[in-house]
TORPA-4810 file (N, C-alpha, C, O; in nm, 3 decimals):
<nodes>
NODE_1_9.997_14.893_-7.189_9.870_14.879_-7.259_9.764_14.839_-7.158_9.784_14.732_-7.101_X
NODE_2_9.654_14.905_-7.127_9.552_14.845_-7.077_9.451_14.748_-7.107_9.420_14.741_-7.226_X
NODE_3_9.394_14.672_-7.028_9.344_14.551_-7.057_9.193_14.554_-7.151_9.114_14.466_-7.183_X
NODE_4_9.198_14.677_-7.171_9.059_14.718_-7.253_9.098_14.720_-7.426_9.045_14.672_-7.526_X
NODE_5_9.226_14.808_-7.399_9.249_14.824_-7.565_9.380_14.663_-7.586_9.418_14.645_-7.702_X
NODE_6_9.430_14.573_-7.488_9.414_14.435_-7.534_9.313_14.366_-7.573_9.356_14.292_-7.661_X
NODE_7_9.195_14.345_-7.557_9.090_14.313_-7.573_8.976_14.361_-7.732_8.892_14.303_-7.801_X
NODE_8_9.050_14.515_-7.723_8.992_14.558_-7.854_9.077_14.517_-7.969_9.054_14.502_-8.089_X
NODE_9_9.183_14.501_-7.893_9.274_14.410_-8.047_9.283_14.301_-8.059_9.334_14.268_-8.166_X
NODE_10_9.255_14.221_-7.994_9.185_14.062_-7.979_9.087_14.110_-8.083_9.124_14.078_-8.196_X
NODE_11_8.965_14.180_-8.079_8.824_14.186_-8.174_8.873_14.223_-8.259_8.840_14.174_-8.366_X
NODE_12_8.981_14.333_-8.256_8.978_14.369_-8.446_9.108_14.211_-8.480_9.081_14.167_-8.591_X
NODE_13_9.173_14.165_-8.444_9.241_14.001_-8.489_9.143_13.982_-8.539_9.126_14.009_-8.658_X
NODE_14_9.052_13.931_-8.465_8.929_13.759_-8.473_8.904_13.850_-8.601_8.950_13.778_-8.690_X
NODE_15_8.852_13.979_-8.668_8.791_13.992_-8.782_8.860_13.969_-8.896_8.807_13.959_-9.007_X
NODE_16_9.013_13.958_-8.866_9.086_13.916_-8.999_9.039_13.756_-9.101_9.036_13.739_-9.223_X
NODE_17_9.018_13.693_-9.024_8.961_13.519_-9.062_8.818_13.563_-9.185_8.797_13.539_-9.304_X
NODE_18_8.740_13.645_-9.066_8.617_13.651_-9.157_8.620_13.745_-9.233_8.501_13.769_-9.250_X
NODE_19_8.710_13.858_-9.324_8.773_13.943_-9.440_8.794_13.820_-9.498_8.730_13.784_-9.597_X
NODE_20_8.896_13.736_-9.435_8.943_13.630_-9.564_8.832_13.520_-9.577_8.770_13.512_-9.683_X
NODE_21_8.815_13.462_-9.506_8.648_13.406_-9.537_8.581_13.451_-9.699_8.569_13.395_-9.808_X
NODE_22_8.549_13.577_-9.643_8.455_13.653_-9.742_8.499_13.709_-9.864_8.428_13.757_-9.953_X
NODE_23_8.653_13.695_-9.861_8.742_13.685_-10.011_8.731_13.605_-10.091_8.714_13.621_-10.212_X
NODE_24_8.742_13.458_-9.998_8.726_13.323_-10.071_8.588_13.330_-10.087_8.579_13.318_-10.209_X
NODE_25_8.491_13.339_-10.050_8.367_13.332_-10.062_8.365_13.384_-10.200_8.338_13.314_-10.298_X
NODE_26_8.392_13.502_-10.203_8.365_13.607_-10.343_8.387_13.505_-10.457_8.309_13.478_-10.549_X
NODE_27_8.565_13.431_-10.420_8.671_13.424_-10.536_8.587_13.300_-10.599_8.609_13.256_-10.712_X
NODE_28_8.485_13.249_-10.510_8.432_13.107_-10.529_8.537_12.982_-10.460_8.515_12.861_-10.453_X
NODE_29_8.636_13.045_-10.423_8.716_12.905_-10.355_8.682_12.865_-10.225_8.761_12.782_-10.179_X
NODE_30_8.575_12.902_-10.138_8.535_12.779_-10.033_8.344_12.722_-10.105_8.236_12.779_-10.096_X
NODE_31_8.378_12.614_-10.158_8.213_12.510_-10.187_8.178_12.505_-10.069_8.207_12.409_-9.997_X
NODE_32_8.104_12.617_-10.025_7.992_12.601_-9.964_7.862_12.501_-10.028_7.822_12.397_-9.976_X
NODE_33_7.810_12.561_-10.149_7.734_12.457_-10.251_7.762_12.362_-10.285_7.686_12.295_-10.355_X
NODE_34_7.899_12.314_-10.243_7.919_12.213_-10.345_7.866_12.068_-10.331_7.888_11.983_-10.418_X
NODE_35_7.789_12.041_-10.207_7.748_11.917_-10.174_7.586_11.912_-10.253_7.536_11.808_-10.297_X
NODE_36_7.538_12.017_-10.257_7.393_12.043_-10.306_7.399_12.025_-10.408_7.485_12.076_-10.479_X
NODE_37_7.273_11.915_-10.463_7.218_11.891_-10.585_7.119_11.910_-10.634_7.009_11.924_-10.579_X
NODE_38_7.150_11.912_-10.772_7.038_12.060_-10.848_7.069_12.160_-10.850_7.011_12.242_-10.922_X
NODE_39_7.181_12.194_-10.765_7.214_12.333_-10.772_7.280_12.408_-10.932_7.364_12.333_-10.982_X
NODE_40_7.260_12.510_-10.996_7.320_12.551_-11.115_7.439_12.622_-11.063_7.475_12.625_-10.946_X
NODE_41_7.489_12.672_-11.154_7.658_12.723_-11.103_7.569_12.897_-11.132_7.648_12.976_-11.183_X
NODE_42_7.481_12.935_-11.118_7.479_13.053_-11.129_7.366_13.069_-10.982_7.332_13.182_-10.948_X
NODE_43_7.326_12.971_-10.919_7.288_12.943_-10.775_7.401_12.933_-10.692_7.421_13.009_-10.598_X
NODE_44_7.470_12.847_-10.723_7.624_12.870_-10.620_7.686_13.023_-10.622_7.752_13.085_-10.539_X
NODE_45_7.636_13.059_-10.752_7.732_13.179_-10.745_7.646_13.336_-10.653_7.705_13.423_-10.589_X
NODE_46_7.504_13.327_-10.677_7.444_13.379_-10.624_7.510_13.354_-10.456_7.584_13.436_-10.402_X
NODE_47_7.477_13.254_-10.407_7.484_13.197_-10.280_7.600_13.270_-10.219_7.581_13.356_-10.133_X
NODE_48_7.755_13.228_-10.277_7.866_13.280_-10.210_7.859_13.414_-10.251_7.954_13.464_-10.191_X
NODE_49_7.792_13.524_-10.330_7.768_13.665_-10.289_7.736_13.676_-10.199_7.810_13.746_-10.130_X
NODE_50_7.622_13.628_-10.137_7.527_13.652_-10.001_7.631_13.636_-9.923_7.712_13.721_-9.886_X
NODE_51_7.628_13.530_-9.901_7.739_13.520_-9.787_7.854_13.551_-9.769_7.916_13.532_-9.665_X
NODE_52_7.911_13.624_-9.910_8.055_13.706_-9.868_8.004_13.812_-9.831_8.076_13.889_-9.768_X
NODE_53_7.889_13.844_-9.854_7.809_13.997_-9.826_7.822_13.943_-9.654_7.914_13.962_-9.575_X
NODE_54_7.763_13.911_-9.646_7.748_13.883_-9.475_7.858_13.841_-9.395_7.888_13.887_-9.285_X
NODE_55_7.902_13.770_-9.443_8.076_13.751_-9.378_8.135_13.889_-9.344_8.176_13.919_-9.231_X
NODE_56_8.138_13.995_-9.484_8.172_14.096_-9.419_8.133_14.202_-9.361_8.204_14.299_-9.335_X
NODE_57_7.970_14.185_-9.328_7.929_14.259_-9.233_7.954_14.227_-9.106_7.958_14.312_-9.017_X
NODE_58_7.979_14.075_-9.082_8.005_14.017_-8.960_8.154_14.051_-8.916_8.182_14.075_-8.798_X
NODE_59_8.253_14.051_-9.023_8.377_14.112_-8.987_8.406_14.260_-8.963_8.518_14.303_-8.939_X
NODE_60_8.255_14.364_-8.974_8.250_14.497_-8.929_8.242_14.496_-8.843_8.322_14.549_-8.766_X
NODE_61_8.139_14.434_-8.809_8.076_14.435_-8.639_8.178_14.379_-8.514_8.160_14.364_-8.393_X
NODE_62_8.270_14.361_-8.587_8.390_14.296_-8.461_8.480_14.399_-8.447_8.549_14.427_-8.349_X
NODE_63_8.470_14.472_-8.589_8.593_14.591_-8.602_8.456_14.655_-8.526_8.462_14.589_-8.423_X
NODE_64_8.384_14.707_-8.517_8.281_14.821_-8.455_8.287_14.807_-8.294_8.293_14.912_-8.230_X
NODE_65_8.286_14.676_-8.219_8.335_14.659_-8.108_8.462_14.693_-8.096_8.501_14.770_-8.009_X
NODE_66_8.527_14.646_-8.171_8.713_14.683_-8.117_8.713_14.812_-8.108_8.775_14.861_-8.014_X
NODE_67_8.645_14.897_-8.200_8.681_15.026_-8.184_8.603_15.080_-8.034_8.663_15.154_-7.955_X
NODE_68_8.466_15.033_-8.010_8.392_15.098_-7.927_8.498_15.024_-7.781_8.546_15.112_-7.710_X
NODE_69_8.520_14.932_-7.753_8.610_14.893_-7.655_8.751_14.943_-7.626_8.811_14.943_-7.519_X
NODE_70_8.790_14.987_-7.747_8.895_15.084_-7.718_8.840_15.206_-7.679_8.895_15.265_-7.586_X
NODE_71_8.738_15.258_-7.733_8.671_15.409_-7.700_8.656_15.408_-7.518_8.720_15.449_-7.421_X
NODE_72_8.555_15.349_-7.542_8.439_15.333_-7.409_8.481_15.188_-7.298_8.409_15.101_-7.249_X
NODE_73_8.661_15.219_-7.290_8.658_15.042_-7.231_8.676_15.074_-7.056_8.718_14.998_-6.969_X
NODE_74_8.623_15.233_-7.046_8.655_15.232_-6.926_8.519_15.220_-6.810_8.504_15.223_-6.688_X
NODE_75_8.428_15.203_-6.945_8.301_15.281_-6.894_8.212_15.136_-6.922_8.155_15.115_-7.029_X
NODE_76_8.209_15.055_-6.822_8.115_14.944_-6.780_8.006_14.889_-6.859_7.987_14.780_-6.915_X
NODE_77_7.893_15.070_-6.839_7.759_14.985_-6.915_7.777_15.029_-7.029_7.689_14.963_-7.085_X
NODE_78_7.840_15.114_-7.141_7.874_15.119_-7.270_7.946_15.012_-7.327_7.948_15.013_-7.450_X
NODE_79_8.017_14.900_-7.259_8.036_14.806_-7.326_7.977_14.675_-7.334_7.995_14.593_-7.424_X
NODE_80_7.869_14.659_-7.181_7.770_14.611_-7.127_7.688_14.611_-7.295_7.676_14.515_-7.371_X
NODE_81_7.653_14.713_-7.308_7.537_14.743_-7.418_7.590_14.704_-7.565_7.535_14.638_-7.653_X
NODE_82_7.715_14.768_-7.561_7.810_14.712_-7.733_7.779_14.618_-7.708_7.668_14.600_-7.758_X
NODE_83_7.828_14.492_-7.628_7.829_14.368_-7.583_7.694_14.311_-7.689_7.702_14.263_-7.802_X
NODE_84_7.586_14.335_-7.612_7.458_14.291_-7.610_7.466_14.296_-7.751_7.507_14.197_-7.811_X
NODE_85_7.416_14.450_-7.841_7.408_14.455_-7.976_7.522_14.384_-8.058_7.511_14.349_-8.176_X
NODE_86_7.642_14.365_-7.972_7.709_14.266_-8.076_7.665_14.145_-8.099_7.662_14.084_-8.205_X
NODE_87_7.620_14.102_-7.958_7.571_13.936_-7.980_7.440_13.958_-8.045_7.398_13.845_-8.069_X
NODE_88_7.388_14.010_-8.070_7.287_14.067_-8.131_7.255_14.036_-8.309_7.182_13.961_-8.373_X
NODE_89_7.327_14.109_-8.330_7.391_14.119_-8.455_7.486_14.026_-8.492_7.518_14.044_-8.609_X
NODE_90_7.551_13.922_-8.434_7.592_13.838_-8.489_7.525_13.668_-8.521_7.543_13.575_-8.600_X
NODE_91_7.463_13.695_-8.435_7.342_13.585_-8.412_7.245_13.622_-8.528_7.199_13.539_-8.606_X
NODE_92_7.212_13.789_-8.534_7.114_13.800_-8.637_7.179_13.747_-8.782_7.122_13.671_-8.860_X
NODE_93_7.323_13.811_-8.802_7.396_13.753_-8.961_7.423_13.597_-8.949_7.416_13.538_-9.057_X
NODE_94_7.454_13.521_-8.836_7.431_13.384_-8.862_7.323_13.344_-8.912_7.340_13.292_-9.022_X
NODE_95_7.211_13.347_-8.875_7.079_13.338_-8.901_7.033_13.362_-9.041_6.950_13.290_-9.096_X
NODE_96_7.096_13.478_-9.103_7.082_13.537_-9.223_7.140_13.401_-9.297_7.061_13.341_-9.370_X
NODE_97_7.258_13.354_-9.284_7.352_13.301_-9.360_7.295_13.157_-9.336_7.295_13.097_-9.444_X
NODE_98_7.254_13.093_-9.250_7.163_12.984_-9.240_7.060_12.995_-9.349_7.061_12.910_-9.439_X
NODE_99_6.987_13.075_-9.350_6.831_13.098_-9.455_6.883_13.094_-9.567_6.840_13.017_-9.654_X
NODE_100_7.026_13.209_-9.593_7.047_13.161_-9.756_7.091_13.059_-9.811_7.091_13.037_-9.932_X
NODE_101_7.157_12.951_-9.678_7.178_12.818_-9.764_7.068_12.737_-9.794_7.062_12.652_-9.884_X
NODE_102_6.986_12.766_-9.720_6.841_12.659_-9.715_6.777_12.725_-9.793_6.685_12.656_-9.838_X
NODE_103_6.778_12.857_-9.847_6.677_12.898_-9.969_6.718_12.851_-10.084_6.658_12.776_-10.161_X
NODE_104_6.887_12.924_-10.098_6.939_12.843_-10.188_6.959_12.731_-10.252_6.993_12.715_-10.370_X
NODE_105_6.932_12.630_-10.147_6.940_12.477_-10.160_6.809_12.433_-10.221_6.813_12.332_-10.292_X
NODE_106_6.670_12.507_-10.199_6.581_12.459_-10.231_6.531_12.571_-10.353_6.416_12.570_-10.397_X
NODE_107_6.619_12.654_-10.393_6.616_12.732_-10.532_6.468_12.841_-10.485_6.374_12.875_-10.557_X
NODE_108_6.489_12.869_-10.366_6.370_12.982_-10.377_6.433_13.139_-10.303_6.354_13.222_-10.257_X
NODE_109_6.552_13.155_-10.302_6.602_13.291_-10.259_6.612_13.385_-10.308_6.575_13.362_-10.424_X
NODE_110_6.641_13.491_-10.300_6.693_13.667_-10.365_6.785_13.609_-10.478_6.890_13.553_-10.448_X
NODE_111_6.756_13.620_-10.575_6.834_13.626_-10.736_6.842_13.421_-10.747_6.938_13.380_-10.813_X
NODE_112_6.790_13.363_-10.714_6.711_13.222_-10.789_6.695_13.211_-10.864_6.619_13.305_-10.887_X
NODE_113_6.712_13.133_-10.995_6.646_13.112_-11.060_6.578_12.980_-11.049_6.646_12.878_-11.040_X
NODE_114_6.439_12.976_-11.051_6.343_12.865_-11.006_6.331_12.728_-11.110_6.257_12.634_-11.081_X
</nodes>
């Protein structure tokens, strides 16, 4: 096995955590909300959509590297560049998932009720 497509199966591993993440998220079994007060149970429930939504975009984007690192793992600046747009994009869905707890928390996000 070469050390490229080890590496791409390292990335598609690490995405198994955040599939299950974003299961529990769905199922409602990780309280993310649960420390927040005021919150309604149809705000929590909003909340862990978002963020199972994003959990599993974030667990694409690892499968989208694994695959492009197995593709292109011979070829320097094509993974140079995956690289980049991965950190890219994962920084951007952290970010995402930051805002919806703090919108959420303060009842002013996408499907709120105020």
């Amino acid at each position: 096995m070469q050390p490229h497509h080890l590496a791409a199966l390292v990335f598609a591993l690490m995405a198994i955590p955040a599939f299950v993440a974003a299961g529990w998220l769905r199922d409602g079994r990780l309280p993310v909300a649960g420390g927040a007060r005021g919150m309604t149970e149809g705000r929590r429930r909003a909340l862990d959509d978002r963020l199972s939504r994003l959990m599993r975009m974030l667990a694409l984007a690892m499968l989208a590297m694994a695959g492009g690192m197995a593709l292109w793992g011979m070829d320097q600046r094509r993974i140079l560049v995956l690289a980049v747009v991965l950190v890219l994009v994962v920084n951007g869905l952290a970010l995402a998932m930051l805002l919806a707890v703090v919108r959420a928390r303060r009842g002013t996000g996408p499907g709120m009720d105020r």
